[in-house]
N, C-alpha and C positions, 0 to 999 in steps of 0.2 A: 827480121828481128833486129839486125845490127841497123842499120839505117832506122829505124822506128824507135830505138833510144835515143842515136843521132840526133835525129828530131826531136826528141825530146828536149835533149841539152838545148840544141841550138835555140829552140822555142824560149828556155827559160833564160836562156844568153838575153835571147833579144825582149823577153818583159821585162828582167834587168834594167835592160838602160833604155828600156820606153818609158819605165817607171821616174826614170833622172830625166834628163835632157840630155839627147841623144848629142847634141853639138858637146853640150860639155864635156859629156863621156869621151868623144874622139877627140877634143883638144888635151884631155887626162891622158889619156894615151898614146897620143902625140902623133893620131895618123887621121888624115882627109875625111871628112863627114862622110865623104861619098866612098871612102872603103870598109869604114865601118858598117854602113849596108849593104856594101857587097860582101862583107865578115857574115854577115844576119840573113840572107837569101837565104831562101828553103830552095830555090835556082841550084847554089851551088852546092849545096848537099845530093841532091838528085843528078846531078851531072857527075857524081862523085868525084867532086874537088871540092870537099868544105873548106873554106877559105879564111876560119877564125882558127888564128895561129893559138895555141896553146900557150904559148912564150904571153902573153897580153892576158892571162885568165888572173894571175898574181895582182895585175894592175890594174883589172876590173873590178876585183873582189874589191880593191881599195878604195875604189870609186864609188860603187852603187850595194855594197854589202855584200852577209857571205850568198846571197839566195842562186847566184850560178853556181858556185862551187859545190851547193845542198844538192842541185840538179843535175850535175855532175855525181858525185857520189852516189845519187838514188836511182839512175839508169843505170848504172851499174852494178846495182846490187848490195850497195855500200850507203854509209852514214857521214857524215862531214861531224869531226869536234873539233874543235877549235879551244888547243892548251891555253890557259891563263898567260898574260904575260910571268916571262922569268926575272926575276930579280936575283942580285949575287944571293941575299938572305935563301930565299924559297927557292934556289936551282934543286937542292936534295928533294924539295918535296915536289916538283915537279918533271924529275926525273924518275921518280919512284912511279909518279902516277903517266908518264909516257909508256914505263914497262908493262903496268897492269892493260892498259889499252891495250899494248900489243900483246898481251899475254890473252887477254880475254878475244878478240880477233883471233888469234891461232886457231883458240877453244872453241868458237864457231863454228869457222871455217872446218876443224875436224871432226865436229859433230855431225857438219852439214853432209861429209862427206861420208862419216860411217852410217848415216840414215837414208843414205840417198837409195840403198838397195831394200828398206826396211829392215833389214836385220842388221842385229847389233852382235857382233862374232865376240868369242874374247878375247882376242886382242886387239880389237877396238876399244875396248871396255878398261882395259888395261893401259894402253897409250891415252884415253880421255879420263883416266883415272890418275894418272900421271900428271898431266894438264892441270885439274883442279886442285890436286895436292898443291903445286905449285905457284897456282894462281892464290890460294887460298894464304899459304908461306909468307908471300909477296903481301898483302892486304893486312897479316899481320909485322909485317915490315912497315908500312905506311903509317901504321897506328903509332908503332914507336917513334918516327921520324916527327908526325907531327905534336905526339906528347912532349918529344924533345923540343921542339921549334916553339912549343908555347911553355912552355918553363924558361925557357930563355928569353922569355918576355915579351916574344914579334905577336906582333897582329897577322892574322891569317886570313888575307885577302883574295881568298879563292875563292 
């Protein structure tokens, strides 16, 4: 199973930068044409030495877009979003909306977990009751922040 997601990523690494030009990709990156195919081998996955360093996923995305980091995210069981840029103006409104992300994640993740036996006990019910109060708290915090943000006259570039 782990090597089959493996694969996965590595697959969508490497339509990434088949989709660009692979020469340009490793001159962006700053490393040999020919270690970036040794990075992309389904070889060195299977010998279990994957050989695309992690440290180089940051300066992939910047090259050829976010679709590794989606592939990334989705063998795993996860989502890729990508925050708005921050400006000083909108940092309040995009910190408010970093929390609900992670708030909503939690709530997931501990739904996922009170379901996993099909029953819902109550104190599961309780602790995911707790979760959506708060997540709910939070969303009316957001509303305020950006009522505020536009009375004060910004454009909201989100």
């Amino acid at each position: 199973m782990k090597e089959e997601k493996a694969l996965t990523v590595l697959r969508a690494l490497r339509e990434a930068v088949f989709n660009d030009t692979p020469k340009r990709v490793a001159y962006r990156l700053g490393i040999p044409l020919y270690q970036l195919y040794l990075m992309l081998s389904e070889d060195s996955l299977r010998k279990r030495r994957p050989k695309f360093p992690a440290v180089y996923i940051p300066y992939l995305v910047e090259v050829v877009g976010d679709a590794p980091i989606e592939a990334i995210c989705e063998a795993c069981g996860g989502v890729f979003l990508r925050l708005p840029k921050e400006t000083t103006r909108s940092k309040e409104v995009i910190e408010e909306l970093s929390l609900l992300l992670r708030l909503t994640a939690d709530l997931l993740d501990k739904v996922g977990v009170a379901l996993n036996d099909g029953v819902l006990v109550p104190a599961e019910y309780t602790q995911l009751e707790k979760l959506v109060n708060k997540l709910v708290k939070e969303l009316v915090e957001l509303k305020v922040i950006l009522k505020a943000f536009m009375e004060e006259g910004h454009a909201i570039g989100i």
